[in-house]
C-alpha positions, 0 to 999 in steps of 0.5 A: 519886944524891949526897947534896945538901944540904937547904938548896938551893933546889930549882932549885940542888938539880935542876941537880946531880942532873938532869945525874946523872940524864943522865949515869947513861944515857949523855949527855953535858953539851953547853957552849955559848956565850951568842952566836950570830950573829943571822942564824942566829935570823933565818933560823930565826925560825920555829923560835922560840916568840916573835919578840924576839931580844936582838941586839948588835955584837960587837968585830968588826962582826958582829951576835950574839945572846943564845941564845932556844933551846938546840936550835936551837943544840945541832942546829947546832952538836954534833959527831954521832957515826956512831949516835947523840948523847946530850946534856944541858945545864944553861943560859938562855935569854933570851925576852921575858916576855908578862906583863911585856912584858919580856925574862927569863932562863930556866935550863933543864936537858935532854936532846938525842938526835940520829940514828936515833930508834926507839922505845926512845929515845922510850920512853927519852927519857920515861921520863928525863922521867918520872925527872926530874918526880919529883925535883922532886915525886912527884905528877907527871903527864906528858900524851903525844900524837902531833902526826900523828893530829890535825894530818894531818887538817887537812892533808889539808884545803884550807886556808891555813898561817895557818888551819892554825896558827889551828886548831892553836891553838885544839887547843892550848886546847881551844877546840872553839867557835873551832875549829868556828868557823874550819871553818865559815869554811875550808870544812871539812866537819861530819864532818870537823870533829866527827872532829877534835874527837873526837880533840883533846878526848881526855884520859884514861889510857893504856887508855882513850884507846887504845880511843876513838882506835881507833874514830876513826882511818881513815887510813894516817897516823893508824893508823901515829901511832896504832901508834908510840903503841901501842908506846910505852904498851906500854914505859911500862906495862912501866916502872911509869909507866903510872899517871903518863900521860895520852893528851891529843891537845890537847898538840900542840906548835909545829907548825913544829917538832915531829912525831911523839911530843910531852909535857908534864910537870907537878907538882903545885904548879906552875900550869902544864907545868914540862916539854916535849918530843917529836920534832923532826925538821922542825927537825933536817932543815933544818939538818942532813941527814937526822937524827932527833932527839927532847929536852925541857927543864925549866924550872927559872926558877920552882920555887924559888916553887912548892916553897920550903924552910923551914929552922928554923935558918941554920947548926947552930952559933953561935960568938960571937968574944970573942976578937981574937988567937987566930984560929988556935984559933978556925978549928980549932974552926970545922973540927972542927965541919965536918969532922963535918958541922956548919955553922957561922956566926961572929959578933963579937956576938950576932944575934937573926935567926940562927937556930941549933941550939947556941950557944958562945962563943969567949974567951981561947982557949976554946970554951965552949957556952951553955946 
């Protein structure tokens, strides 16, 4: 990985070393406009985790948007190859803010694999998740589910779309109250329900929640979601990384879009996931034919409150100019400190706020150091 600076902030310092990272296996950076024409969003509106989309006239009539989603955009839009497509993009996203009630700027960095999806590039695509956690801190910790061995269990029952994604979300908050809630008022059976609430409350270690899931699932469905699970935790533990994941059924994604193997990472002194991914195929096969497809995105927006870098000096070197006609001399001296490494800050008078680790003075030519 290259040497990057330290005074970086961290979102400057992980969009250069997330797309080496990406590049080092094989992706390839995917540009995209800002735009897109809303009717695309429109059509797709379900795909979208809120509802406000920022729309404009462009020159010719047509009514475009700022982009609100990077994969709707990449799976309409890449050019496939005959296997497989390796992506990864460093961009923003623009979404309303919940709390401001406002639209923000969100920069995002991640990855896009497009085609047939086995189980070494889900193995892969996590373990680039896992990578890309800890150069943000070592404490990490990535939360893996699979979307069919609680939701198929709901869809198996007889109830409406709006209850099903009532009850989705009350998975997603581990709101075991709301959802025996919401059974008793859809008709669904106490077993049925307490079977359920088994499996989305699971969150423990690999191992762990192996063996409780083995002992609640009954269904060729649950079994297969339950068997790709299996396999994964295999290669993850073979990868060293075991110790880093949880088994958490609740992480059970937008379930208009994902299907299959989910995520979420989080680092330590972030308050919530920083990290979020897992298989799309219900996206990529309606806009695409017969694809499989499997991603995750950082959110690099706020890291730089949660990991903020305490410099003890602006530049290594202060170089007070008392001098007005010998600029040349003065660049060359300011060179030979970079070119050695050094940073260095040229002022026409002393700045008490400038914190710096050598002083010197630049008069009649001369370079001298303050002591």
């Amino acid at each position: 990985m290259a040497q990057i600076p330290d005074f970086l902030a961290k979102e400057d310092e992980l969009g250069i070393n997330l797309p080496l990272l990406f590049e080092s296996r094989g992706y390839k950076k995917y540009r995209m406009s800002k735009f897109e024409e809303y009717s695309f969003y429109s059509d797709n509106r379900k795909f979208l985790t809120d509802d406000g989309v920022i729309a404009f006239n462009n020159a010719d009539g047509r009514l475009m948007a700022l982009k609100p989603d990077i994969t709707l955009s990449i799976v309409k839009n890449a050019k496939l190859s005959e296997k497989l497509t390796r992506l990864y993009y460093n961009e923003s996203v623009f979404r309303i803010s919940h709390a401001a009630k406002d639209f923000r700027e969100i920069k995002q960095c991640g990855i896009e694999v497009l085609g047939d999806i086995d189980s070494y590039i889900t193995s892969e695509v996590i373990l680039l998740a896992a990578k890309s956690l800890e150069m943000i801190d070592k404490n990490y910790s990535i939360s893996v589910s699979h979307n069919d061995i609680v939701l198929s269990l709901i869809d198996d029952c007889d109830i409406s779309l709006a209850d099903r994604k009532k009850l989705a979300g009350c998975i997603g908050g581990k709101n075991t109250h709301d959802f025996r809630r919401i059974c008793d008022e859809c008709g669904i059976g106490d077993e049925t329900a307490e079977k359920i609430t088994s499996l989305f409350t699971i969150d423990m270690p690999i191992n762990d929640a192996i063996s409780k899931i083995e002992t609640l699932v009954d269904t060729e469905k649950t079994i297969n979601a339950l068997n790709e699970l299996k396999t994964l935790c295999k290669t993850l533990t073979a990868c060293s990384i075991a110790d880093k994941i949880n088994i958490d059924l609740s992480v059970t994604q937008h379930i208009d879009y994902y299907n299959g193997i989910v995520f979420r990472g989080y680092v330590e002194k972030a308050p919530a996931a920083v990290l979020s991914g897992g298989r799309y195929d219900l996206l990529a096969r309606k806009i695409r034919d017969n694809i499989g497809a499997i991603g995750f995105a950082v959110y690099l927006d706020n890291l730089n409150l949660y990991y903020r870098k305490q410099r003890d000096y602006d530049t290594d070197i202060l170089i007070i100019n008392k001098d007005s006609g010998n600029a040349d001399k003065l660049i060359a001296c300011v060179n030979g400190f970079c070119d050695i490494g050094k940073s260095v800050c040229v002022e026409r008078e002393i700045t008490e706020s400038h914190r710096c680790h050598e002083r010197y003075v630049f008069e009649n030519g001369e370079l001298t150091e303050e002591k």
